[in-house]
Each structure stands twice: as C-alpha cells, then as structure tokens.
N, C-alpha and C positions, 0 to 999 in steps of 0.2 A: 445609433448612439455613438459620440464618439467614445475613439482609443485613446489610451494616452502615449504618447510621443512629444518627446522634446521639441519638433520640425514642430513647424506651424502649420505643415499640410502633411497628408497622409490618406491612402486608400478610402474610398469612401466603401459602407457595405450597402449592398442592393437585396431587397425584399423578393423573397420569389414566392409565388403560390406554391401549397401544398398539397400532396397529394389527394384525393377524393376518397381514400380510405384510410387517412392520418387526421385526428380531430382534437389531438391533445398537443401540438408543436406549431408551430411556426421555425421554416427555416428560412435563416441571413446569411449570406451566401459572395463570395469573391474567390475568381481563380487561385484554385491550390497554390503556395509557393512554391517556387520549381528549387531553390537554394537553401536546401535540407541538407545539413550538415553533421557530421560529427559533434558532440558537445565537447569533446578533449579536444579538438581543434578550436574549438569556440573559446573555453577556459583560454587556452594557452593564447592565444590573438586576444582577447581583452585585456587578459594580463599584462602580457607585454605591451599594448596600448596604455593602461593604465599606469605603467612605472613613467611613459614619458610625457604625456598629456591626454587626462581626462576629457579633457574639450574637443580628441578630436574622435569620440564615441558616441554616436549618434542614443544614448539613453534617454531616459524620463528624467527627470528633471530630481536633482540628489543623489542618484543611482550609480554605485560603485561596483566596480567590475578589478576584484583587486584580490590577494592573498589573505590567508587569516594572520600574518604578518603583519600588513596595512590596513587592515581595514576595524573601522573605529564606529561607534554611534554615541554619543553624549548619553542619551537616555534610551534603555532597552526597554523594543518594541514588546506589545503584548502578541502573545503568540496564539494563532486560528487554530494553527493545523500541522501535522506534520505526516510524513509517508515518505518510504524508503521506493527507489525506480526499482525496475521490474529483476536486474541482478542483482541489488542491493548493496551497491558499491558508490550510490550516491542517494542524498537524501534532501525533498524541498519541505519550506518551509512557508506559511502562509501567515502573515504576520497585521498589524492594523495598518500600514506604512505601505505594503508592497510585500513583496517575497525573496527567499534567499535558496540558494542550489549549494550545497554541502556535499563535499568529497568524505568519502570514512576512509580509505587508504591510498594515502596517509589522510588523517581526521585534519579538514581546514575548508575555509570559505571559497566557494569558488568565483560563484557571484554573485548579485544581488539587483534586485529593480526597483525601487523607493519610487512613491509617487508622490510625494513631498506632501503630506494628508488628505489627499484627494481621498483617499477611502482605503478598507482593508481585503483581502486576499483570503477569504474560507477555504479554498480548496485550490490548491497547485499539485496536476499530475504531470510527472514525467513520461516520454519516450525514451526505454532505456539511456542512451547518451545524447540524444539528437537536441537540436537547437527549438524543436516545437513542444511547447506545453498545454495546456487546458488547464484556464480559468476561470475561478466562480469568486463572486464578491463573497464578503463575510466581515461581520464585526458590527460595532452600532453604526457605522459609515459606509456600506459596502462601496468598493469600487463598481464594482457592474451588479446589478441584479441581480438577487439569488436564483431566481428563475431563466440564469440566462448561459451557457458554455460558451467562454471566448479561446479561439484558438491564436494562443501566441508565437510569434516568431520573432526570434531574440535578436538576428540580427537585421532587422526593422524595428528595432524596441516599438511595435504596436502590433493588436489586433488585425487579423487576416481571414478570421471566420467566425462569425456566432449562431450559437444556435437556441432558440427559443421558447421556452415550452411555460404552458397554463399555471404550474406550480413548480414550488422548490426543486434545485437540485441539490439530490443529496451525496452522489459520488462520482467520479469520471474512472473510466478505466482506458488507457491507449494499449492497442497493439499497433506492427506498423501497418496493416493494413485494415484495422478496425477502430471507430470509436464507441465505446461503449457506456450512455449516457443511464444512469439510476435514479427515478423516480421515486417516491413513499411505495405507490403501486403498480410501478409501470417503470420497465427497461427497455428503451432505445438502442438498438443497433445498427452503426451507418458506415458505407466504405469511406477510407481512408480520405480515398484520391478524389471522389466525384460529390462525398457529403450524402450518395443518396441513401436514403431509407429500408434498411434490409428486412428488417424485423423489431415486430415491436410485442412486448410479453407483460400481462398481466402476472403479481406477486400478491404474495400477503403483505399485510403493513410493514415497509420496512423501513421505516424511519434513520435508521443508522446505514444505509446504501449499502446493504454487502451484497457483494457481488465477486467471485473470482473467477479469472481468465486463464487460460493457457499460455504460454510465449515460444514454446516449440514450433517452431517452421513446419507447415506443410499442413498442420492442424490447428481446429480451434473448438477449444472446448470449454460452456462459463458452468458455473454453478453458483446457484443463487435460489434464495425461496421460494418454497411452489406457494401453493393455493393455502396450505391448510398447515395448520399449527406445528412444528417441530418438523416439517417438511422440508429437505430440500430438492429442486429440480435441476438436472444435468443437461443438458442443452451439446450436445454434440453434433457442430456442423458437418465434419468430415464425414462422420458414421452417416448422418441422418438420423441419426438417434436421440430419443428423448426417454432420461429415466426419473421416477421417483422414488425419493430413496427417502423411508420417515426415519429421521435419526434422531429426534427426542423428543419426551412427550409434551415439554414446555415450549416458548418460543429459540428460536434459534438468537442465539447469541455475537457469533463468529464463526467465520469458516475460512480455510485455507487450501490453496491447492500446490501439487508439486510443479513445477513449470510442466512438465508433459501432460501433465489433467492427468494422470491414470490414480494418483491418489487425495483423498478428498478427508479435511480433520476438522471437526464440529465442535461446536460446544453449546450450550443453554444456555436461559437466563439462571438455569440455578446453578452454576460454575462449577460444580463438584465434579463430572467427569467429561472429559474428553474421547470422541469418537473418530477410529478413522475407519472411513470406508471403502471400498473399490468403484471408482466409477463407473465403470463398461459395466458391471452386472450390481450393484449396490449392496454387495455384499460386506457384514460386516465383519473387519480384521483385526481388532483390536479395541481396547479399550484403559483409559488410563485414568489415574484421580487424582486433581489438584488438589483437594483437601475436603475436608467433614459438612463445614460449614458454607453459605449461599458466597457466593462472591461474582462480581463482573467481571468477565473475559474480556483482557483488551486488545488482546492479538494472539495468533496464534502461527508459528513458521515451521517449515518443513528444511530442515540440513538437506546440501544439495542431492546426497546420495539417498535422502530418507530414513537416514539409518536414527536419528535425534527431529523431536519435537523441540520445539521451545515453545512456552506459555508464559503470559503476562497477565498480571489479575489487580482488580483494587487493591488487594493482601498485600502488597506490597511486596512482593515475588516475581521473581520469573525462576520455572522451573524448567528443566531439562530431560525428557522423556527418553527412555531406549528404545526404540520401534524394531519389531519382530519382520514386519513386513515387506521390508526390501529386500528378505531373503529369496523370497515367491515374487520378485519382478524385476526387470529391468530396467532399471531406471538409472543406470552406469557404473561404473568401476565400484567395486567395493572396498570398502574401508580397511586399513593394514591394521588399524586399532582393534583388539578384541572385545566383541561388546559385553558391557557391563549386566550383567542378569538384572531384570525388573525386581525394584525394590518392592518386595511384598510383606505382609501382617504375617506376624508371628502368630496369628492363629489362623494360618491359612492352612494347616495342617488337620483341623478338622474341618476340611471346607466342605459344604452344604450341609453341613448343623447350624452353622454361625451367619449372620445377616450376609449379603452382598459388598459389604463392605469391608471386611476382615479378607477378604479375599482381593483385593485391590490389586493394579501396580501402582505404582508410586515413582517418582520421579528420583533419577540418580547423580541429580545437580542443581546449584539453587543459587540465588541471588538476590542479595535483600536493598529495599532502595523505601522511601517514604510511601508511608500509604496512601488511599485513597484520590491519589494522583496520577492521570491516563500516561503510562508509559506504552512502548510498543518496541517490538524485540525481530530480530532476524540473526541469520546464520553471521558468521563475517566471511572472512576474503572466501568467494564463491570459486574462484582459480585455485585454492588450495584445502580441498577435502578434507585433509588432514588438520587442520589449523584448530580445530576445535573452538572456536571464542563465538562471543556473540557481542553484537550492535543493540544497546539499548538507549532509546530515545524518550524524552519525559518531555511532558506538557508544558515543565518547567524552565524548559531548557536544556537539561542537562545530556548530555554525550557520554553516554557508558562505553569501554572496551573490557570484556572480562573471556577468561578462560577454564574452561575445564577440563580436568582430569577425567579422560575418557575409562579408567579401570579404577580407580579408587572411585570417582565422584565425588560427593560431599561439595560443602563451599566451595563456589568460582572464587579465581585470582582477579582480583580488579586491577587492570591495565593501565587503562587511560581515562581520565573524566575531567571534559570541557565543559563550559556553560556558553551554548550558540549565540544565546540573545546579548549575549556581554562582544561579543566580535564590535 
C-alpha cells in the first residue's frame, strides 16, 4: 500500500513470510530508520523552515509545520483521537485530515501532517520525543486500514514499516525498544529494532485496547486483561513473572500504571470505585470512590511521585485522589506538600454498621467541564512535582490547564483553556 509523501517516489514496503507459529498477522517490513531523532530538535528545524519557506519541507501535501502562532485551518477538523506521549509533556492528535503533535508547556502546536482528505488518523502514538510515530487509519475515510500499524518517520513524511493483522487494531503502545500492538483478543509484542515477534497473549474481549506499559529503563512490565471478567494480568519481562490479579467483579474499564509498573489503578464498567494494586504481589492498597451513581471511566493517571490519582468520568468531572501508598514504596523524592487526609462520610464513625459506602474515600479536588463528553486528564509539568496542576483534554477540543490546592483542596483554579481544533 502506498504512504503518503508529497515526493512522487518513496520506499517501497516488501512482504515477508510469517512465522509457522503466528497465524493472526501478516508482517510488511523495510530496514529500520537509522535517523531517529529528537522531536525538540525536530519542532525547532521545521519551525524555523517553516518561517522562511514551506516549499522547502519535504511534507504531504497541506501539512504545516509551524507555531500555534501561525498556524490556521479555515474549517476545524473532526477529531479521532487523542493521547498524551509517554511523560506527558506533549500530546497527538488524530483528526479526519491527518494528525497534529501539541506541546502543553508551554500549550501550542508543534506540528501537524494534513493529507489533504486522503483519509483520517484513529490512532497516533507517540515515542516519548522522537520523530517516529504509529499509525492506524480511522474515521469514514480511513487513511490506511484499521487492521493495519504504520510506522511513521517525520522526517521522510512517509511510512517506513507496517504491520498487518486479520482484524482491527484497537491500540498502539511504543516503548524505545518495544512495540506493543492491542487486538479485541490478542496482544502483539515485537522488538523495536528487527520488528521480530516476541510474544503474542490471548485477552478477554477488549474492545477499548487497554493495555499499560512501563517506560523505566532496564524494565518492562504491561498490564492488560487476563482471561476472565474483572481480571487483570501483569506480564513482567524482567522478573519472568506472570500475576493475576482479580480487581473487580464487573468488566474492567480502565487502568493505569506508574512509569516503574510497581503500581497498578483500576476501575469497572460500574465507575463508582477506583482500585490500586501492587503489582509484584497483587495485593490490594487502596481503594477510592468517584461517586454513588454508574458512570464511564475515561482515564485514569498517576502524579509523578504517586502521591495524587487523577480521574476523568462521563460526570463531567475529573477528581483528584490523595494516595496512601507511596509512603510503602519507592517510587522518588517525596512531596514537601502535606498530604491532604482522604475525604471520607460523616458516617464513617460508626463503620461496619453502615453499607460500604459510608465508609468511602472521596476525592480532595475536582473539576467540572461538560458531560458526557470523552475527556482525558494527566499530571502536568512532570519536571516539577510540586506544580500540582493537571492537563485535561476533550473530545472536543478543548485544552484545560488547572490547579490544586494540595491542603485546602476543593475546586481546581482553571489556568489556561485552548480550543486545539480552532489552531
């Protein structure tokens, strides 16, 4: 199939046979790029191309490579997809047009790749900074195949590898030396450098890809759905270990991990509470409650120290949890903030007389934004522990920056708010 590329020639991709014990793939295959770059060095060289002529950036055809200063679209794109890179200091965008790469600090465009309506963009994952991405078509025009991962390099604006499998993909995960491809019931795991085939693992039905990774050096550890209903399975390369951990009776909903994998936070389809576990032994540490009533989980993140949850729900909330648990682990420097005591029911005084829920924690910060609209939330500046704010991003567009009061709590202060699709 071809890439898209404004050149009128470009890499051809070559078919290779599959393995004799792989029967769900097809892989499409061309020598790894060897001009793997930084993406700050990338931004800053398009950029500065771009103030003095477009014409001489080898892009797709429309595709601006410019500031949130200059950069314009007569009519805003409809929006696929969105997801924050793996330190969450930059954010892509998957749109029916092509895709867009978003710096959050400071909040502006970095670049963008328009295929002039060739098709749309469901899923763009970043490598923390680097110039390679992985793409899936999406929208009623897909660019490439749902069923298909192209690996992009920016500065060849085309495809350099794909890969091919019998049904939808529903998520990508990069680390730098793994790609981690999510099936409905089956996940893919291939090295980086050679594309080969590491492991491949049957799941429950998981329509929504979740899958989370590690990004600590030296380790790699996913968690993602076992076999059986409310189940998750830990998959630890390094250990050689494999745990099940049943974390709730429903189907799983979302899950998050800390970049070390040592902590693992769950939720249902029934929204109401929040679990976090220990990975190495599945034990559970905690437990928290969005609210009474059913709701959908749309993300869930872990502050860099662990010390704060953040949750995002249909409710039109994102709440702000105190976590007990980073006192019993290692996971870096502790916060000079005093943490705030879990907000619990005034009738937890006569606890176990009273339902499980009177006995609750409760979140000790909040933020309210339109309901029923997929927002998705993370820490902010990941370089300054202290900073307390959070990045919250909507289906709709919008760019949250807000803050909280680490001892009072209560209502976030709202910062900054962009609307992406308007750049």
């Amino acid at each position: 199939m071809a890439t898209p590329s404004a050149q009128s020639t470009h890499l051809p991709l070559h078919n290779h046979s599959i393995p004799n014990d792989v029967d769900e793939e097809d892989v499409d295959e061309i020598p790894f790029p060897t001009s793997v770059y930084s993406l700050d060095s990338t931004f800053s060289t398009l950029n500065s191309h771009s103030q003095s002529n477009n014409n001489d950036i080898p892009n797709p055809k429309n595709s601006t490579s410019t500031d949130s200063q200059t950069c314009s679209s007569p009519v805003p794109s409809s929006l696929l997809y969105i997801s924050f890179n793996q330190d969450f200091q930059y954010f892509s965008v998957g749109t029916d047009e092509g895709f867009r790469i978003f710096n959050c600090y400071p909040y502006g465009e970095s670049f963008r790749r328009d295929f002039n309506g060739s098709g749309g963009i469901g899923i763009v994952t970043m490598l923390f900074r680097f110039n390679i991405l992985a793409l899936v078509g999406g929208g009623t025009q897909p660019m490439f195949p749902l069923n298909k991962v192209m690996i992009w390099e920016d500065d060849k604006s085309l495809c350099t590898k794909e890969i091919s499998f019998r049904s939808n993909v529903r998520a990508v995960r990069l680390r730098r030396d793994r790609i981690i491809v999510i099936l409905e019931q089956k996940i893919f795991i291939y090295n980086f450098i050679d594309m080969k085939l590491l492991h491949q693992i049957e799941t429950f039905p998981n329509p929504k890809g979740l899958c989370e990774v590690s990004h600590v050096s030296g380790s790699l550890l996913l968690a993602f759905p076992g076999l059986q209903k409310g189940q998750v399975r830990v998959e630890n390369y390094t250990s050689k270990k494999t745990k099940f951990i049943f974390a709730h009776d429903s189907n799983i909903e979302c899950m998050s991990l800390t970049q070390d994998g040592e902590l693992l936070a769950t939720a249902s389809s029934k929204g109401t509470l929040v679990r976090i576990f220990n990975t190495s032994n599945g034990t559970l540490l905690q437990e928290v409650r969005r609210g009474a009533d059913r709701a959908e989980i749309y993300s869930l993140a872990f502050s860099p120290t662990a010390q704060w949850l953040a949750v995002s729900s249909n409710k039109g909330t994102v709440h702000v949890f105190n976590l007990k648990v980073n006192q019993n682990t290692s996971l870096g420097s502790s916060s000079s903030n005093p943490p705030i005591p879990a907000t619990s029911s005034p009738f937890s005084f006569i606890r176990g007389v009273l339902p499980k829920y009177f006995n609750s924690e409760w979140s000790v910060a909040h933020f309210r934004f339109r309901e029923d609209l997929k927002h998705i939330v993370a820490f902010g500046d990941q370089k300054d522990a202290q900073s307390n704010t959070i990045v919250i991003l909507g289906m709709n567009g919008s760019f949250y920056q807000c803050r909280f009061d680490p001892v009072a709590g209560g209502e976030m202060t709202q910062l900054e708010h962009h609307n992406f699709l308007n750049l």
